[in-house]
C-alpha positions in Angstrom: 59.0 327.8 45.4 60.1 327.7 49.1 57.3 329.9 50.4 54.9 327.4 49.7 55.9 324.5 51.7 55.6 324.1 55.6 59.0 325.0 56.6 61.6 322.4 58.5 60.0 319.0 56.3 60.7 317.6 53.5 60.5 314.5 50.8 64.5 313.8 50.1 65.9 311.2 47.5 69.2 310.2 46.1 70.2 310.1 42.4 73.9 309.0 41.7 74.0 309.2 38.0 71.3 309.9 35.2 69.2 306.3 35.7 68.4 307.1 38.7 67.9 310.5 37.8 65.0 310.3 35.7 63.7 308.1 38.7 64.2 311.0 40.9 61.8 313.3 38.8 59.2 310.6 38.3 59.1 310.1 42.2 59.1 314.8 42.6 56.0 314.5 39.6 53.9 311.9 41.7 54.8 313.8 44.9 53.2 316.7 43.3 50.4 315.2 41.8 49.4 314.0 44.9 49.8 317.8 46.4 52.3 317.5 49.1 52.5 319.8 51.1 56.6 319.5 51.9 59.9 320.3 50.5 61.6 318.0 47.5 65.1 317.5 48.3 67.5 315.5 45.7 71.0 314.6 46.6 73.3 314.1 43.4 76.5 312.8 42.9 79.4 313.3 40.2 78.2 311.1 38.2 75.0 313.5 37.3 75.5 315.1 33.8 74.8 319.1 33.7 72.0 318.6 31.5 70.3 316.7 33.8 70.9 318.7 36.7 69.2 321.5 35.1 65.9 318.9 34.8 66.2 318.4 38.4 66.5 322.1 39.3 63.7 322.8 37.5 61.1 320.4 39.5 63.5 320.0 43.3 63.6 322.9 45.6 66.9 321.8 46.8 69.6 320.0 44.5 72.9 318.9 46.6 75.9 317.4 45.9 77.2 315.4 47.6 80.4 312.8 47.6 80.0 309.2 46.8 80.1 306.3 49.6 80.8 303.4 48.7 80.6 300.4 50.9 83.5 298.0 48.9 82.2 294.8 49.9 82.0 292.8 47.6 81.5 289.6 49.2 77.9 290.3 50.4 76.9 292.2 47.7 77.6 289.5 45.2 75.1 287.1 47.6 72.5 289.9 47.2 73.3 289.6 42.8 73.9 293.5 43.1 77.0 294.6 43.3 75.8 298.1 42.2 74.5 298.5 45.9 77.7 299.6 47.3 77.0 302.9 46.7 74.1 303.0 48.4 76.2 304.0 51.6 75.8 307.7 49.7 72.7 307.5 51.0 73.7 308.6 54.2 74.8 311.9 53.8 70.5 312.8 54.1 71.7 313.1 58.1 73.3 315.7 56.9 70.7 318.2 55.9 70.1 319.9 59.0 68.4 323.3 57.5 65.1 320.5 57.9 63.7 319.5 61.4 62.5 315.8 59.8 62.6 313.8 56.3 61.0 311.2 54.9 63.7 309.2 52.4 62.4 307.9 49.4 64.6 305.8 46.8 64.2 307.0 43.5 62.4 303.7 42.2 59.7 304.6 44.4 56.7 305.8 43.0 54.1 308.0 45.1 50.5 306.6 44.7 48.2 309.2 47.5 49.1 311.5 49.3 51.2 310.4 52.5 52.0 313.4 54.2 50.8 311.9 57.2 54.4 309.9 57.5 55.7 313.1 59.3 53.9 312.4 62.1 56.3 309.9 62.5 59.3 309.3 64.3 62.9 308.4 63.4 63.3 305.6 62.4 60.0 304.5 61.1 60.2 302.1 58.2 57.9 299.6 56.7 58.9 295.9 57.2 61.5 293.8 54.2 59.3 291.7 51.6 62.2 289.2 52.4 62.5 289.3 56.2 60.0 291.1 57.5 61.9 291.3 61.0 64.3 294.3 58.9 63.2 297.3 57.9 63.2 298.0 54.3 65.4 301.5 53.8 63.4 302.2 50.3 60.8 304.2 52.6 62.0 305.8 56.0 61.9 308.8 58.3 64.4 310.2 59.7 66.0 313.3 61.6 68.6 314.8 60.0 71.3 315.4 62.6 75.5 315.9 61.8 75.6 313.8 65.2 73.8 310.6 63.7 75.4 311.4 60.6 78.5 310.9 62.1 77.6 307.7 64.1 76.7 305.9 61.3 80.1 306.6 59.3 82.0 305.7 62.7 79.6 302.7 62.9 80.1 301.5 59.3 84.0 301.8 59.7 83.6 299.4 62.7 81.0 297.0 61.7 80.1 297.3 58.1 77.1 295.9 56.6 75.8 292.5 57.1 74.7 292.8 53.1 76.8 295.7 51.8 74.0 298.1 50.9 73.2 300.7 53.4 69.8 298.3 54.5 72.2 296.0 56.3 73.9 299.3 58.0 71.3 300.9 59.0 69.5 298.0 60.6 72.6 297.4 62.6 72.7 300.9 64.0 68.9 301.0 64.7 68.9 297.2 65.4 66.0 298.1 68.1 63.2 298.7 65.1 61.9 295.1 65.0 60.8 295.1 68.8 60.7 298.7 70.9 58.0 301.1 69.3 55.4 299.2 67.1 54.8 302.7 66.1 58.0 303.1 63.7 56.5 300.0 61.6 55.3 301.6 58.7 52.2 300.0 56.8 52.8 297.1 54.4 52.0 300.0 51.4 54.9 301.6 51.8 56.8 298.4 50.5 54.9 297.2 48.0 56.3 295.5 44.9 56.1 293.8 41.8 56.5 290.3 43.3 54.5 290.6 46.2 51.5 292.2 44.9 49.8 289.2 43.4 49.8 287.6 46.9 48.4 290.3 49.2 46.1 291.6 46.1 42.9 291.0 49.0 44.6 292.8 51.6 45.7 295.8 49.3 42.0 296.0 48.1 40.8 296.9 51.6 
């Protein structure tokens, strides 16, 4: 399956039980059916049943565990009505897959519409603007370098600072608190965030 793939890139996602699991493989099928032409990477936790991890063998080229992160704070997570976020700080150990030269992260309740290869042209951090607060980066979408250096800046960063909502969003636009005004260039298109709730307003602009 390897050989197939341009070697050093690659799609990566993060499923910490079965949920977001399934997720995982409906993101890898709509990465296919638009024909990437990179690498599917899924990090798993514990909390992954066996039988599930053989469905995600079967369709990732790469299938790593790895330990959960949890970011405990419950005070911002309960202003953000999801306390399940904590664990989002798992996320982070995507820094660590250094056998790739450059990622793109997906969540794995993103969905793949075209073909989007074109994202690794990109630098780290290039991220598409919050539905919210459009001066933050949404972390659903980024691309990244995968470094054991920036991996372990951000752990030494979240120790110090924590997140200003408790999810690994509020982290990582602390520690790359220069996206909203240095490189124009790392502001991904408005497609990259699109969502349920925000589709019905921009319904013009996505038609174009």
């Amino acid at each position: 399956m390897h050989s197939i793939y341009f070697a050093g890139l690659a799609w990566v996602t993060l499923a910490t039980n079965d949920t977001y699991a399934l997720g995982a493989l409906v993101l890898a099928h709509s990465l296919k059916q638009v024909q990437t032409a990179h690498e599917l990477v899924v990090l798993i936790t514990p909390g992954v049943s066996q039988a599930m991890r053989g469905q995600l063998n079967a369709v990732f080229g790469t299938v790593e565990e790895v330990d959960v992160m949890d970011s405990k704070d419950a005070a911002n997570l309960a202003l953000l009505a999801r306390p399940d976020l904590g664990i989002t700080f798992t996320k982070l150990h995507c820094w660590r897959l250094t056998q790739f030269n450059k990622c793109i992260f997906l969540d794995a309740d993103t969905l793949v519409l075209q073909n989007c290869d074109e994202l690794f042209d990109r630098e780290e951090l290039s991220a598409a603007p919050d539905a919210g607060w459009p001066d933050c980066f949404n972390s659903g979408v980024f691309v990244f370098r995968p470094s054991n250096e920036t991996f372990n800046e951000l752990l030494k960063f979240a120790l110090e600072h924590g997140s200003f909502d408790g999810g690994d969003q509020g982290l990582l636009n602390m520690f790359f608190k220069d996206w909203a005004t240095k490189d124009i260039n790392k502001h991904l298109p408005f497609i990259y965030n699109l969502c349920s709730t925000a589709t019905y307003s921009y319904l013009p602009a996505f038609k174009l």
